[in-house]
C-alpha positions in Angstrom: 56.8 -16.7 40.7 55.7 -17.1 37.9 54.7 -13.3 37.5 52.5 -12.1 34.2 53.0 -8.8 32.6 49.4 -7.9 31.6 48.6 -5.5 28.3 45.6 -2.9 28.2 43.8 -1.6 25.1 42.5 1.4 27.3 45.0 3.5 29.5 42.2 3.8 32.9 42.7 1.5 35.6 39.0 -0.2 35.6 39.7 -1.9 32.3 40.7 -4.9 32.5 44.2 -5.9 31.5 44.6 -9.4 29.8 47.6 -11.5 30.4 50.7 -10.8 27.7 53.8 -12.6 29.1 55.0 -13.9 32.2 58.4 -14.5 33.7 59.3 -17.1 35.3 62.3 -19.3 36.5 64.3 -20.9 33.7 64.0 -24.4 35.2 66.4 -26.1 32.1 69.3 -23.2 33.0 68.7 -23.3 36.3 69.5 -27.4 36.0 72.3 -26.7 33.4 73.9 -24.9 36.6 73.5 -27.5 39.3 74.6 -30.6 36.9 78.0 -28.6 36.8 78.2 -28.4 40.1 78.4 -32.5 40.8 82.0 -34.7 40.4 79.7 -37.9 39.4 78.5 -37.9 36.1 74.7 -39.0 36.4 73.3 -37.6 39.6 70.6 -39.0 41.0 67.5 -37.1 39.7 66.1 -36.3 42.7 69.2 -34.6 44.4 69.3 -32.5 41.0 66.0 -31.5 41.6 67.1 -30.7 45.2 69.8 -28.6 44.3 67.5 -26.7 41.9 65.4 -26.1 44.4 67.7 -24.4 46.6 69.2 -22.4 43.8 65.5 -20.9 43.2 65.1 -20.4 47.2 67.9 -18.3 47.2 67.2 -16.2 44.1 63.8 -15.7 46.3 65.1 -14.6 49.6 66.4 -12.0 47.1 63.3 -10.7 46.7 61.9 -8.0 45.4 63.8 -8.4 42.1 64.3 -5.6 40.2 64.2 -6.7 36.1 65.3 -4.4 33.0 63.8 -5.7 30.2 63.3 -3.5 26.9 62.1 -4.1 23.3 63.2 -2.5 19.8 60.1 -1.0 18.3 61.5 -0.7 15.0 61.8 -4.6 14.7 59.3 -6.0 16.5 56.8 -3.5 19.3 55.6 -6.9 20.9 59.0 -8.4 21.6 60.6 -8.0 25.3 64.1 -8.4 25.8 65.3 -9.5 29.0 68.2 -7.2 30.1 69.0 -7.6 33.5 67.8 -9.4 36.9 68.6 -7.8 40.3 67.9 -8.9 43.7 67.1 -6.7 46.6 70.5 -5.8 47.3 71.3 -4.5 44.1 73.5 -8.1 42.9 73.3 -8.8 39.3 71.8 -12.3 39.0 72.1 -14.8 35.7 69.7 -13.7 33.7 69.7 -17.0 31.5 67.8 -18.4 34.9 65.0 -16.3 34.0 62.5 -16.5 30.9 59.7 -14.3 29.4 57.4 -16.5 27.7 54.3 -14.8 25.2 51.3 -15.9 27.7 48.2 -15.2 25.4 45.6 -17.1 27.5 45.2 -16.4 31.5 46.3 -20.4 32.1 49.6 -20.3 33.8 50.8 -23.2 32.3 51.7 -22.9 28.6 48.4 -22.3 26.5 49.0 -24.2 23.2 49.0 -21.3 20.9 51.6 -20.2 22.4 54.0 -23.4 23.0 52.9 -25.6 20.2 52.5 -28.4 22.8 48.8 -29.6 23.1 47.8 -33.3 23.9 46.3 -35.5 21.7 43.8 -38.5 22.8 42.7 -40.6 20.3 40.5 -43.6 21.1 40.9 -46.0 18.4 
């Protein structure tokens, strides 16, 4: 992970696709989750990140997933609804651990047109 759906403007296989989303763990559910888990009220951040770890490891051993997603052409053609995640064995996972981000640019990390986050150096 993370895995990108690609998008072609020509239906033959030597045409290059360009990235259009990719889906990846939800890393903020995924914490949600684990900060439930614990009886003391402000775990030590690295033992969070330990126990999110393992929660992804395990959703991987699952692998290959099988994912349902869908979209409602009459509202929006572009837009892909995440339905369901299944692992290997057929087990419904969470599917609020998962996202589908809008990937425009091949970068795997969020492309600022996309995320609205872009840094800003100014040298006063």
């Amino acid at each position: 992970m993370p895995f990108r759906l690609g998008v072609r403007q020509i239906d033959v296989s030597a045409y290059p696709s360009r990235p259009f989303y990719t889906f990846d763990f939800n890393d903020y559910n995924i914490e949600d989750r684990v900060l439930g888990r614990f009886v003391i009220n402000d775990p030590p951040v690295n033992l969070v990140y330990q126990e999110i770890e393992k929660e992804k490891n395990k959703i991987l051993k699952g692998f290959p997933l099988k994912v349902k997603i869908s979209r409602d052409i009459n509202v929006d053609i572009e837009k892909l609804t995440l339905d369901e995640v299944r692992d290997k064995d057929g087990n419904l996972l969470p599917k609020n651990f998962f996202i589908m981000q809008v990937q425009s640019m091949s970068e795997i990390e969020n492309f600022w047109l996309d995320s609205g986050i872009f840094s800003l150096n100014l040298h006063i």
